[in-house]
mmJSON file of the N, C-alpha and C atoms, coordinates in Angstrom:
{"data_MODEL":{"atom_site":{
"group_PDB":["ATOM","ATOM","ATOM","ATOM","ATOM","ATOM","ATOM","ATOM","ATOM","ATOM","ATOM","ATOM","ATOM","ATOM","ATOM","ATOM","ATOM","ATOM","ATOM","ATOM","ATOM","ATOM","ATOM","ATOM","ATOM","ATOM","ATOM","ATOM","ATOM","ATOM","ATOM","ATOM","ATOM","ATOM","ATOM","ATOM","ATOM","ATOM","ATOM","ATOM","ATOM","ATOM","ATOM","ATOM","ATOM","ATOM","ATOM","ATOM","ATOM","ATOM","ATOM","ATOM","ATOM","ATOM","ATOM","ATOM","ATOM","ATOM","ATOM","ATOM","ATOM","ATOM","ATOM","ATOM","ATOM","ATOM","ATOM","ATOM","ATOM","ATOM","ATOM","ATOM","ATOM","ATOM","ATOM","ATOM","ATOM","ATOM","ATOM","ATOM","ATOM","ATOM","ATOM","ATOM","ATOM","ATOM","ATOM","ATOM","ATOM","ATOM","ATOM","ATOM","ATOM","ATOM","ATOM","ATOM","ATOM","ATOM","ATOM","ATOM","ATOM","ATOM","ATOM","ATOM","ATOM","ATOM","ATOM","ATOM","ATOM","ATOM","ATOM","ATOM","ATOM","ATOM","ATOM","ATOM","ATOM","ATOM","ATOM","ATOM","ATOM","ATOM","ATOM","ATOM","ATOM","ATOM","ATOM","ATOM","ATOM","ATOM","ATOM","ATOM","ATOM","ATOM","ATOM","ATOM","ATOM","ATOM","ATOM","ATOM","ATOM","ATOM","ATOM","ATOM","ATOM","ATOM","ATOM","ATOM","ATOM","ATOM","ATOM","ATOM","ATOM","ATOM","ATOM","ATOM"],
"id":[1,2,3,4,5,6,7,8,9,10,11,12,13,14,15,16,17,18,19,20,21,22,23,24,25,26,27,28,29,30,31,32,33,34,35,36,37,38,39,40,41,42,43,44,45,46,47,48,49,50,51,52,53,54,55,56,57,58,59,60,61,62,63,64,65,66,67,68,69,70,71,72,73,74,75,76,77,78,79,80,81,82,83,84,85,86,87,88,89,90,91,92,93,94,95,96,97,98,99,100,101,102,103,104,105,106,107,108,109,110,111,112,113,114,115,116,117,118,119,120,121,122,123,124,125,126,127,128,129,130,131,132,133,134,135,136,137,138,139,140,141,142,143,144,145,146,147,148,149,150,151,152,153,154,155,156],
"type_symbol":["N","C","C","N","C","C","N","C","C","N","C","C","N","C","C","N","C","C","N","C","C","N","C","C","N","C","C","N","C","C","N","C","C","N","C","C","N","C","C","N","C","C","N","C","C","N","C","C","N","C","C","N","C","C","N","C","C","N","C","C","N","C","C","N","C","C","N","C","C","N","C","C","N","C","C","N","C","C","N","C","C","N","C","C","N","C","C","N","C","C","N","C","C","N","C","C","N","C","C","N","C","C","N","C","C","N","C","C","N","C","C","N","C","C","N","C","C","N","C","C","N","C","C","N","C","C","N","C","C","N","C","C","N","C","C","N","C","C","N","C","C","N","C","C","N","C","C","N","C","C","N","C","C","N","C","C"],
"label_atom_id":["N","CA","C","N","CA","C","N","CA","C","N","CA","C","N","CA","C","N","CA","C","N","CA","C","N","CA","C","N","CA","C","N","CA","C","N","CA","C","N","CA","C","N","CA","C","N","CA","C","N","CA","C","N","CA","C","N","CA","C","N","CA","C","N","CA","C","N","CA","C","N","CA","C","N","CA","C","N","CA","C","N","CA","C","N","CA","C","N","CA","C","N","CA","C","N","CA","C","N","CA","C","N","CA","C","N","CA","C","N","CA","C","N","CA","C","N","CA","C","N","CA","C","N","CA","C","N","CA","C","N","CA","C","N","CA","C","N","CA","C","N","CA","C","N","CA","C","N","CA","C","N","CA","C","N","CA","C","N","CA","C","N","CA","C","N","CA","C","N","CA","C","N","CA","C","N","CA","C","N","CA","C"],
"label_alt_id":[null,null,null,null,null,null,null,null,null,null,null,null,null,null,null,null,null,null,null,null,null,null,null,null,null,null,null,null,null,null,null,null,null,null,null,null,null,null,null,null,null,null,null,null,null,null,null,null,null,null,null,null,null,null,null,null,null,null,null,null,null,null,null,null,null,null,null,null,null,null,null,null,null,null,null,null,null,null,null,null,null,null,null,null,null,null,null,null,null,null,null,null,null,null,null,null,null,null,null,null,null,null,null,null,null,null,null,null,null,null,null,null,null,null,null,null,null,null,null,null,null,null,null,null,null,null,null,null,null,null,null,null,null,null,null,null,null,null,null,null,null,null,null,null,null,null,null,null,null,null,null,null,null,null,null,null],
"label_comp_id":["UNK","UNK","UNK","UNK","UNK","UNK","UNK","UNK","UNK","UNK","UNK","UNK","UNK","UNK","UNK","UNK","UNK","UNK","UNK","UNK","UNK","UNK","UNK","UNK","UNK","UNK","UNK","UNK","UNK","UNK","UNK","UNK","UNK","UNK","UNK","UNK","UNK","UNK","UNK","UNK","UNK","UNK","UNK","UNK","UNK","UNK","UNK","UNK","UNK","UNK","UNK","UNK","UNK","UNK","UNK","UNK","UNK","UNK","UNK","UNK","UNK","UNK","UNK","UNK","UNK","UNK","UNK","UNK","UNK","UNK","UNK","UNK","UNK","UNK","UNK","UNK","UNK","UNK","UNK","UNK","UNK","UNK","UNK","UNK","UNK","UNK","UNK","UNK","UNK","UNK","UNK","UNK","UNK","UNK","UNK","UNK","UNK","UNK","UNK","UNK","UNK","UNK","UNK","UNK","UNK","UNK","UNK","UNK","UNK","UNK","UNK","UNK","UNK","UNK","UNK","UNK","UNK","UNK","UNK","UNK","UNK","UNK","UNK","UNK","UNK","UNK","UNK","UNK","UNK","UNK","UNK","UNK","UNK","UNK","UNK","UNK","UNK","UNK","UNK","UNK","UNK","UNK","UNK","UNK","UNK","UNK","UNK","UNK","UNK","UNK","UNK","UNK","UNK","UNK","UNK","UNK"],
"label_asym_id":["A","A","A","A","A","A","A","A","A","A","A","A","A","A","A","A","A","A","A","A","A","A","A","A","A","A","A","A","A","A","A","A","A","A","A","A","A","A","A","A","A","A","A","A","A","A","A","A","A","A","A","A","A","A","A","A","A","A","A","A","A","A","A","A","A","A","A","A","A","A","A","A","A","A","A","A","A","A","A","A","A","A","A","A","A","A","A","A","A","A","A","A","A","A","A","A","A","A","A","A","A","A","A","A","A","A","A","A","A","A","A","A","A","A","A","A","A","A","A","A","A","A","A","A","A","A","A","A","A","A","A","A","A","A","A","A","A","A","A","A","A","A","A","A","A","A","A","A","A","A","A","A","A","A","A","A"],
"label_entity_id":["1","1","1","1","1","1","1","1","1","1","1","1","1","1","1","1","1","1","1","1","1","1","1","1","1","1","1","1","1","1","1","1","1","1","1","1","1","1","1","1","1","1","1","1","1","1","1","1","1","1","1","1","1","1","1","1","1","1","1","1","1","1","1","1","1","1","1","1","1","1","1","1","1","1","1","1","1","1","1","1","1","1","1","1","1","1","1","1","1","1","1","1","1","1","1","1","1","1","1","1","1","1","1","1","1","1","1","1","1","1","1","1","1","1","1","1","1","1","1","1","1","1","1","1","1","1","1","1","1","1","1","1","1","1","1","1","1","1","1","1","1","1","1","1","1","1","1","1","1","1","1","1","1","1","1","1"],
"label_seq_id":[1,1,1,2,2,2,3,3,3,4,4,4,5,5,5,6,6,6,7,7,7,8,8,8,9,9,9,10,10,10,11,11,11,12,12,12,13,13,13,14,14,14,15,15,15,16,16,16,17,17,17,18,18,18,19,19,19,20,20,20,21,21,21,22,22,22,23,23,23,24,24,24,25,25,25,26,26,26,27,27,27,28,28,28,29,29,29,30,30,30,31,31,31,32,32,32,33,33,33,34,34,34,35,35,35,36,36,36,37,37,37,38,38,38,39,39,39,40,40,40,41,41,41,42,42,42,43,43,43,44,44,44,45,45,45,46,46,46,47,47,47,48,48,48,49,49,49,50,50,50,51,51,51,52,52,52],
"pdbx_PDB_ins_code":[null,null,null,null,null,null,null,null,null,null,null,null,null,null,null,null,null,null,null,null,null,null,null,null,null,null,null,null,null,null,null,null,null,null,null,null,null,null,null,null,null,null,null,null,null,null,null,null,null,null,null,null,null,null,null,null,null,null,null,null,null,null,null,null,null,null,null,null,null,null,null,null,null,null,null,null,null,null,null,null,null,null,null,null,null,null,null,null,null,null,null,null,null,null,null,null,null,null,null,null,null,null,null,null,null,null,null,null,null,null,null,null,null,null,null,null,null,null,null,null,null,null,null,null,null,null,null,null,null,null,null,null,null,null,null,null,null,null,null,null,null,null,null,null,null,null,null,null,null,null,null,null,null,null,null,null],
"Cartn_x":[-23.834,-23.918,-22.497,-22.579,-20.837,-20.737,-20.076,-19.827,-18.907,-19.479,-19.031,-17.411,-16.085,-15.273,-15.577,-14.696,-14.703,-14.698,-15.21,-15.495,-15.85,-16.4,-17.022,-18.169,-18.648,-20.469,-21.029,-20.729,-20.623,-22.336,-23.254,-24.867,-24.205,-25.728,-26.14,-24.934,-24.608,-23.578,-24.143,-23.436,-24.186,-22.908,-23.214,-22.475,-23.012,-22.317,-22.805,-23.375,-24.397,-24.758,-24.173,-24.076,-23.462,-23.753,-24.493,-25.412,-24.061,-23.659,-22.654,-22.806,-23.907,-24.637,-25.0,-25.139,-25.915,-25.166,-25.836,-24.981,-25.382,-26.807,-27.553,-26.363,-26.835,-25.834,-27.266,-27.182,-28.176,-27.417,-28.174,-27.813,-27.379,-26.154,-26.063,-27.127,-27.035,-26.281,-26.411,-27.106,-27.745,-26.669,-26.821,-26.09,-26.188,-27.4,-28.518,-29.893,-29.957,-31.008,-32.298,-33.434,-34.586,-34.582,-34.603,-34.533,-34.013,-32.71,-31.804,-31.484,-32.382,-32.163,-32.489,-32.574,-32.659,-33.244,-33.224,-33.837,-35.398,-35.78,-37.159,-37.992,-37.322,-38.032,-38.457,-38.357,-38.286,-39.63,-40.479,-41.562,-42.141,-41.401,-41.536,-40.459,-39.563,-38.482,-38.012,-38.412,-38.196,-36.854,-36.095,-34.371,-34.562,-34.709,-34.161,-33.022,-32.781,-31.817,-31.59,-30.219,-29.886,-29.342,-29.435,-28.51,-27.405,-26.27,-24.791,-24.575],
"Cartn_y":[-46.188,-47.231,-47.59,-47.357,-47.835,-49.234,-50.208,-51.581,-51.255,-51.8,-51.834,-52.482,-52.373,-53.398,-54.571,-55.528,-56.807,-56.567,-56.848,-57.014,-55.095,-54.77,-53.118,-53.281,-51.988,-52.2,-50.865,-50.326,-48.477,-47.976,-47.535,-47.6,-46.772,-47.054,-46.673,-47.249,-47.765,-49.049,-50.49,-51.309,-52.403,-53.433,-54.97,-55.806,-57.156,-58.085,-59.189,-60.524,-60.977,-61.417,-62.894,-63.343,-64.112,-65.557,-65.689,-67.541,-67.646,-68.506,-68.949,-68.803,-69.114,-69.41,-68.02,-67.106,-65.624,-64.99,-64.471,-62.722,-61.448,-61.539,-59.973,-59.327,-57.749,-57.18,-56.895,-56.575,-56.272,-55.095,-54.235,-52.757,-53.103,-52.439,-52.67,-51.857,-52.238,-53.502,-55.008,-55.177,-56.573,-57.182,-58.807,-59.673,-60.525,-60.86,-61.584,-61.186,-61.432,-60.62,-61.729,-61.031,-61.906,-62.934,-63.609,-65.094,-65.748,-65.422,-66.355,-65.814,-65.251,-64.747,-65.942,-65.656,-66.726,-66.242,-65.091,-64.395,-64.283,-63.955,-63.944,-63.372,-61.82,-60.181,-60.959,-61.67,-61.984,-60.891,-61.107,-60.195,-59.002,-58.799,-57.363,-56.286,-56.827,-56.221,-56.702,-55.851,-56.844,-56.021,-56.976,-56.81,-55.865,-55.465,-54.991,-55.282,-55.9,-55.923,-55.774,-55.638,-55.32,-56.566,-56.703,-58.098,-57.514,-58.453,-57.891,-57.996],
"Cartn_z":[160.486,161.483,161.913,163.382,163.845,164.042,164.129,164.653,165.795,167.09,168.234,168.448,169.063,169.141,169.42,169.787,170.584,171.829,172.633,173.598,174.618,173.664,174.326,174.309,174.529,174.693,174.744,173.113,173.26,172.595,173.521,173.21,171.903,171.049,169.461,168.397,169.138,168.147,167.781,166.709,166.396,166.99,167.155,166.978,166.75,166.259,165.302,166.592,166.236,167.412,167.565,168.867,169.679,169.288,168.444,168.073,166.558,166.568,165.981,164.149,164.101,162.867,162.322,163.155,162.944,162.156,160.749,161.218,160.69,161.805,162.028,162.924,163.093,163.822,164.648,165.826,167.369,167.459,167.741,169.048,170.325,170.842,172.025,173.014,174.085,174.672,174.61,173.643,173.578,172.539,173.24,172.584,171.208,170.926,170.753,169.59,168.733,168.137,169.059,168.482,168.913,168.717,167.572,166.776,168.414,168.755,169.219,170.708,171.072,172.99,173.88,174.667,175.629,177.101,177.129,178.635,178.33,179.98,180.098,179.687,179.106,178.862,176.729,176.025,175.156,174.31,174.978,174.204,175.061,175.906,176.381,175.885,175.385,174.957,173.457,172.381,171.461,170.498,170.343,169.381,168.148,167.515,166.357,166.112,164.52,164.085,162.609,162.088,160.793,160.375,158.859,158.073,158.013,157.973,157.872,156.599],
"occupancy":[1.0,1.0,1.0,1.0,1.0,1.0,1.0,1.0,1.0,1.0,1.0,1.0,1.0,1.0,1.0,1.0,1.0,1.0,1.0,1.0,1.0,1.0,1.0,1.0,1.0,1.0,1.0,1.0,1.0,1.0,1.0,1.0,1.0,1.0,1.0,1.0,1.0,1.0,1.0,1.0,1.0,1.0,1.0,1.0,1.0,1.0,1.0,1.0,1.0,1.0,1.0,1.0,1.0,1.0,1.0,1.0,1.0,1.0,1.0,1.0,1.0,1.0,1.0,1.0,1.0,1.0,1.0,1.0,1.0,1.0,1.0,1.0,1.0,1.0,1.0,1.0,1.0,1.0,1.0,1.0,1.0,1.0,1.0,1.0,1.0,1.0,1.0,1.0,1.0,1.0,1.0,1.0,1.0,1.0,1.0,1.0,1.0,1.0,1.0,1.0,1.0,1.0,1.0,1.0,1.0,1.0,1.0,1.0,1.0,1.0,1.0,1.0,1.0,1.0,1.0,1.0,1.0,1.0,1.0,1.0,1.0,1.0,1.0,1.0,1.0,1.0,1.0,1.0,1.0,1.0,1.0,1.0,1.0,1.0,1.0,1.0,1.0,1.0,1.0,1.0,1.0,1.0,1.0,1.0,1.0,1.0,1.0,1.0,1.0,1.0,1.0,1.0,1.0,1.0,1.0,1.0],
"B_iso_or_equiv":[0.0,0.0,0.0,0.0,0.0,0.0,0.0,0.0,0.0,0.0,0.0,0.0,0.0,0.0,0.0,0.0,0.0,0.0,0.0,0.0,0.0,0.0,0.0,0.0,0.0,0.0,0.0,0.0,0.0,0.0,0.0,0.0,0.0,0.0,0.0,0.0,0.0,0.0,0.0,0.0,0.0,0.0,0.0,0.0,0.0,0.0,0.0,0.0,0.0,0.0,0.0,0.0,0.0,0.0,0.0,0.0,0.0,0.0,0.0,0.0,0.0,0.0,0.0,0.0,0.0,0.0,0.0,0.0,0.0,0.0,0.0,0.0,0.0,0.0,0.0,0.0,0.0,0.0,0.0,0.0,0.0,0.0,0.0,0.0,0.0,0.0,0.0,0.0,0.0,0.0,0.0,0.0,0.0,0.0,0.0,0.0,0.0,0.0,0.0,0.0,0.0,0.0,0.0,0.0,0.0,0.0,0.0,0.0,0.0,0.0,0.0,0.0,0.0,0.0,0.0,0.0,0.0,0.0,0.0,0.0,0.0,0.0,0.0,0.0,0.0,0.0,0.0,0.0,0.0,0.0,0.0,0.0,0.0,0.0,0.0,0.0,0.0,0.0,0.0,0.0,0.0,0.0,0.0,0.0,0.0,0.0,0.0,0.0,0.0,0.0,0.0,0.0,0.0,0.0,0.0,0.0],
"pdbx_formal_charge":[null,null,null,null,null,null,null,null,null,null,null,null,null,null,null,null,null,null,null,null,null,null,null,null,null,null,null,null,null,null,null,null,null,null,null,null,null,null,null,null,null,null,null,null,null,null,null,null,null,null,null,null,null,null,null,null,null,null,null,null,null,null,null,null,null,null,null,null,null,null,null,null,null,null,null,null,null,null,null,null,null,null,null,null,null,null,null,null,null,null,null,null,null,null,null,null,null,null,null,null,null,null,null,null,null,null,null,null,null,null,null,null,null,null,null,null,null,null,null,null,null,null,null,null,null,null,null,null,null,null,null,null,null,null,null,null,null,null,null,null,null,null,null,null,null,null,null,null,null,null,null,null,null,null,null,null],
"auth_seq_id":[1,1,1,2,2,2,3,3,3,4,4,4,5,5,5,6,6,6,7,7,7,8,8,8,9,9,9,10,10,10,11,11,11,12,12,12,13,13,13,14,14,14,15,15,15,16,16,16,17,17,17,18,18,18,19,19,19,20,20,20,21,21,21,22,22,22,23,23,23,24,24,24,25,25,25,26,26,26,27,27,27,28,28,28,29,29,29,30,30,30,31,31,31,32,32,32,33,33,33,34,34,34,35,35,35,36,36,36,37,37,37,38,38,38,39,39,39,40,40,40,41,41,41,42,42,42,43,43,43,44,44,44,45,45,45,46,46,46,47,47,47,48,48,48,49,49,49,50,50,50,51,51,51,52,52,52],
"auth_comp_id":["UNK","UNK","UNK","UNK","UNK","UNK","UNK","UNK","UNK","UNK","UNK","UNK","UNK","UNK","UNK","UNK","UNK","UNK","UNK","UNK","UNK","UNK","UNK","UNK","UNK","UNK","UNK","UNK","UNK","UNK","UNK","UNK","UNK","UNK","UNK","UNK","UNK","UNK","UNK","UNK","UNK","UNK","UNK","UNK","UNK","UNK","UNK","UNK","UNK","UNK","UNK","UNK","UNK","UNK","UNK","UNK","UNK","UNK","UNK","UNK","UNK","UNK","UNK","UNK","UNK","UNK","UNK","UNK","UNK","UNK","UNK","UNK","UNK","UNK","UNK","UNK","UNK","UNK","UNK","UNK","UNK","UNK","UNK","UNK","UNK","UNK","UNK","UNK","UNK","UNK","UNK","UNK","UNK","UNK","UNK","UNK","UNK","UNK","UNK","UNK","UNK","UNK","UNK","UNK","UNK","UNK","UNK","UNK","UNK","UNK","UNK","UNK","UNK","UNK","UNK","UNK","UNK","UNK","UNK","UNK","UNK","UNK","UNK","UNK","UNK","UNK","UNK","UNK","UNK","UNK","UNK","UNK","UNK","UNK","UNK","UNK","UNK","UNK","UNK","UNK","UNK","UNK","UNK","UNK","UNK","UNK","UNK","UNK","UNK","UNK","UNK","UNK","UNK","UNK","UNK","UNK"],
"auth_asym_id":["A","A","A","A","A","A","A","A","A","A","A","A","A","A","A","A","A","A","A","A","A","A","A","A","A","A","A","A","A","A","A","A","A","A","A","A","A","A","A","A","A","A","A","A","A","A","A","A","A","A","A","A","A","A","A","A","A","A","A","A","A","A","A","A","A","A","A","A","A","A","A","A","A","A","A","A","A","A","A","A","A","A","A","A","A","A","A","A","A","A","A","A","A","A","A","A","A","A","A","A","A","A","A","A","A","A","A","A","A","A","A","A","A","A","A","A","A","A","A","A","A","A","A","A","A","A","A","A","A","A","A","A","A","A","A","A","A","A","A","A","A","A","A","A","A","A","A","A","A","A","A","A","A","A","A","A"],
"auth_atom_id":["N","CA","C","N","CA","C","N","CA","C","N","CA","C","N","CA","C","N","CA","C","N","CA","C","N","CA","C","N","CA","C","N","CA","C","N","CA","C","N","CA","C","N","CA","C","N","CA","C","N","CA","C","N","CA","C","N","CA","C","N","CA","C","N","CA","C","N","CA","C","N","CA","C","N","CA","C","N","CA","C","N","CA","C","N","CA","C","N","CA","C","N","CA","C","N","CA","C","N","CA","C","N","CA","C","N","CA","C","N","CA","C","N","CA","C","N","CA","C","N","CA","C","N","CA","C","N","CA","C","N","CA","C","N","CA","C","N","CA","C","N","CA","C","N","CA","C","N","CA","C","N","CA","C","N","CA","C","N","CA","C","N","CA","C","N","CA","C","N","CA","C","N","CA","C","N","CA","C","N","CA","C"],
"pdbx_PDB_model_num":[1,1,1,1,1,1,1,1,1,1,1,1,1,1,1,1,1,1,1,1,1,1,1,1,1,1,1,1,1,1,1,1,1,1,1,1,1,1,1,1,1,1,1,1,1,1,1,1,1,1,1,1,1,1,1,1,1,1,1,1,1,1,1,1,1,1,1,1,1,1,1,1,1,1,1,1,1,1,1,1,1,1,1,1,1,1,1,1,1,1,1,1,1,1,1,1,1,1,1,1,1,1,1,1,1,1,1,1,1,1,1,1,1,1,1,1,1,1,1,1,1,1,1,1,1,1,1,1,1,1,1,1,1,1,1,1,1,1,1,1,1,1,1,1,1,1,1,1,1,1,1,1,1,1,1,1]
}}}
């Protein structure tokens, strides 16, 4: 499993998600695991994620 840089967005990479409190890592391109998204696609599109 790769960890993405700061501020890249390289597909089949992970990075630690964006909610302050978190720290699953999400697949890019996503920011966000499920728990903590905020867009509309929420259950049409669902996160996978790993514990860090």
């Amino acid at each position: 499993m790769s960890i993405s840089p700061k501020g890249t967005n390289i597909p089949g990479s992970y990075r630690k998600c964006e909610d302050t409190e978190c720290t699953r890592l999400v697949p890019c391109p996503h920011v966000r695991c499920q728990e903590h998204r905020t867009d509309m696609a929420v259950k049409d599109w669902v996160v996978q994620h790993k514990e860090s």
